[in-house]
C-alpha positions as CSV (number, residue, x, y, z in Angstrom):
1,X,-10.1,6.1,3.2
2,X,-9.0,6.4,6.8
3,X,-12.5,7.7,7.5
4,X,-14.4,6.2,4.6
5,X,-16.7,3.7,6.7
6,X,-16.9,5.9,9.6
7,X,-18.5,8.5,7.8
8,X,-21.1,6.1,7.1
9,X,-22.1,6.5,10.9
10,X,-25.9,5.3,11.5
11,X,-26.5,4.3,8.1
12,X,-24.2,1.8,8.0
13,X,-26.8,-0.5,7.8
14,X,-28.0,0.7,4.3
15,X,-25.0,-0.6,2.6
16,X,-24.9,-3.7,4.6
17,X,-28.2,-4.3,3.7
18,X,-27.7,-3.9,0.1
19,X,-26.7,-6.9,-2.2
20,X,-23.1,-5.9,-2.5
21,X,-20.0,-8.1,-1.2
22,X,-17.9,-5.9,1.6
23,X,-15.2,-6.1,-1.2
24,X,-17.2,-4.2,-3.6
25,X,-17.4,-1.6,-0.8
26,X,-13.7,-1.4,0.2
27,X,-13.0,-1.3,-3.3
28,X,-15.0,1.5,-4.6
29,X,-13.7,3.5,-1.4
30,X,-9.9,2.8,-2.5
31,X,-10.9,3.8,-5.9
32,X,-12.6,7.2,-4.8
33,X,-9.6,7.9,-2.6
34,X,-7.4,6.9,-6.0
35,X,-9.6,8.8,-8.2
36,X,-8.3,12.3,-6.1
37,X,-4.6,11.6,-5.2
38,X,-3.5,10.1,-8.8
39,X,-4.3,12.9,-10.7
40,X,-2.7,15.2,-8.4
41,X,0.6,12.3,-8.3
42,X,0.5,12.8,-12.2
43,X,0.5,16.4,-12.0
44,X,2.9,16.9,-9.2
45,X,5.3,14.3,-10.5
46,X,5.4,15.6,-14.3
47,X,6.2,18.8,-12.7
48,X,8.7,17.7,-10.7
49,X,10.3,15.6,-13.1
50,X,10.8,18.4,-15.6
51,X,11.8,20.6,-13.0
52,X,15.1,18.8,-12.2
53,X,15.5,17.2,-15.6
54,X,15.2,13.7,-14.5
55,X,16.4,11.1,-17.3
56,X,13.3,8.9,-18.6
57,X,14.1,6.1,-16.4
58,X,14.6,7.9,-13.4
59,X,11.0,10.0,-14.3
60,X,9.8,6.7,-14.7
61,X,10.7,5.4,-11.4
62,X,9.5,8.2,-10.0
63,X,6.1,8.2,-11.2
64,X,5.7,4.3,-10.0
65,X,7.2,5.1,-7.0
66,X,4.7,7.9,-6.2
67,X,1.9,5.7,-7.3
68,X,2.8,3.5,-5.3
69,X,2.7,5.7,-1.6
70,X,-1.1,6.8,-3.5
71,X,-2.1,2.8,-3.2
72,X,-0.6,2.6,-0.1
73,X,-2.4,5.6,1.9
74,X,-5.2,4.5,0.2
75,X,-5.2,0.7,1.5
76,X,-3.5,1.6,4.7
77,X,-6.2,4.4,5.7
78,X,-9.1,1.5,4.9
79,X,-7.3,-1.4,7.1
80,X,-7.0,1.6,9.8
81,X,-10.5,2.1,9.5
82,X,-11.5,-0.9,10.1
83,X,-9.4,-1.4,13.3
84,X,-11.1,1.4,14.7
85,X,-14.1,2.4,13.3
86,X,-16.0,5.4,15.1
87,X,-19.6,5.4,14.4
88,X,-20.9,7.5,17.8
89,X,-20.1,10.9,16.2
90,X,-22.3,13.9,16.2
91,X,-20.5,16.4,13.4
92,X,-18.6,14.8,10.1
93,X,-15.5,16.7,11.5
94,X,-15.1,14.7,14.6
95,X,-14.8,11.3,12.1
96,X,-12.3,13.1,9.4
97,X,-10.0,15.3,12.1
98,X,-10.4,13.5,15.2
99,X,-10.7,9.6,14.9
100,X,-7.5,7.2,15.7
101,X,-7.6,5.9,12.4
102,X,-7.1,9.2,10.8
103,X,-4.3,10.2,13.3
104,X,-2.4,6.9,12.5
105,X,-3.1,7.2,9.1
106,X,-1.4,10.5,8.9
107,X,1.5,9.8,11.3
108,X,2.2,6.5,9.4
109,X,2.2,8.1,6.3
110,X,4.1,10.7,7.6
111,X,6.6,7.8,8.4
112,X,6.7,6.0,5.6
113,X,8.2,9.2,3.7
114,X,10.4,10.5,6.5
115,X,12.6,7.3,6.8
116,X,13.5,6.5,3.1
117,X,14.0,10.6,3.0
118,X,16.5,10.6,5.9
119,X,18.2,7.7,4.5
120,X,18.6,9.7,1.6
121,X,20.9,11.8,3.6
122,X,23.1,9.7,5.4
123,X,26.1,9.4,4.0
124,X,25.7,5.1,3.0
125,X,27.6,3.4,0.6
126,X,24.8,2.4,-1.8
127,X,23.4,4.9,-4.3
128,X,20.1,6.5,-3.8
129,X,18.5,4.7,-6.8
130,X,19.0,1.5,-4.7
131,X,17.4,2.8,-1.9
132,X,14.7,3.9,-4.3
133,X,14.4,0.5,-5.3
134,X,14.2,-1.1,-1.6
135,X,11.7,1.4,-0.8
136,X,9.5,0.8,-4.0
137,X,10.2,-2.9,-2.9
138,X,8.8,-2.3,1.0
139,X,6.3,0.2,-0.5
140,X,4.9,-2.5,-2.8
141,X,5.2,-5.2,-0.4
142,X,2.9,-3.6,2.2
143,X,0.4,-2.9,-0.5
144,X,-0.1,-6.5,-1.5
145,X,-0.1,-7.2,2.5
146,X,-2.9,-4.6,2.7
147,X,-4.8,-5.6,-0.1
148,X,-4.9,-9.2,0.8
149,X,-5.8,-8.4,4.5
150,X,-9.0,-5.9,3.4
151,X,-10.0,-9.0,0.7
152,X,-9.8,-12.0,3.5
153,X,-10.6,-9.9,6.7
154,X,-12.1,-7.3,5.9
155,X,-15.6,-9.1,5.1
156,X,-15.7,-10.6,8.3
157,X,-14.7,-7.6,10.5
158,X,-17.4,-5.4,8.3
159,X,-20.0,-7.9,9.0
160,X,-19.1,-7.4,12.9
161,X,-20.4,-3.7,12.9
């Protein structure tokens, strides 16, 4: 989704023209970015999960945690995209390798696994479950922040392009 409205480009102005609420938009580009990442979270995970044996619970968690980073790219790579859009492009590639929200969407992503991983590793005194639980906590958190800013400002900063 980090690229989702810029790819639109020129023709932006067909779907603003149409009778559709922006929210309609957004929220059919979340679910097309949901409809390729959770099947390949479901698959990955299952994997995974048998793999190293997990115990039901922990599997459990670790599907809903995974699910949750899929909403998360997903609603973070829209917002980003509509902080900087980039509509003055001449090839598709310039929109999905070279735009800022693309770059920040990937380095923030990038991020948001890499710290709760190192954690992982530094010798703490709390188990890693509960730092699984504080980061499907943050994780879940940021999604509801996200959400709620592509629902209240998201209309009016699409209606500005």
């Amino acid at each position: 989704t980090a690229s989702s409205i810029s790819l639109e480009g020129k023709n932006l102005w067909i779907i603003k023209s149409l009778p559709l609420d922006p929210r309609d938009v957004f929220l059919s580009k979340i679910a097309l970015n949901l409809s390729l990442s959770v099947p390949a979270v479901i698959i990955n995970s299952a994997l995974t999960a048998l793999l190293f044996r997990f115990p039901p619970k922990q599997a459990f968690f670790f599907f809903f945690l995974a699910f949750s980073y899929s909403f998360l790219t997903a609603l973070g790579g829209l917002v980003l995209n509509l902080m900087y859009p980039n509509f003055d492009w001449s090839s598709e590639v310039t929109v999905i390798k070279q735009s800022a929200s693309v770059t920040l969407a990937v380095f923030i992503g990038m991020g948001a696994v890499a710290v709760p991983l190192a954690l992982l590793f530094i010798p703490l005194p709390i188990s890693p479950f509960s730092i699984n639980c504080g980061v499907l906590a943050v994780v879940s958190t940021a999604n509801l922040l996200l959400y709620r800013y592509i629902i209240t400002k998201g209309p009016k900063i699409f209606a500005e392009f």
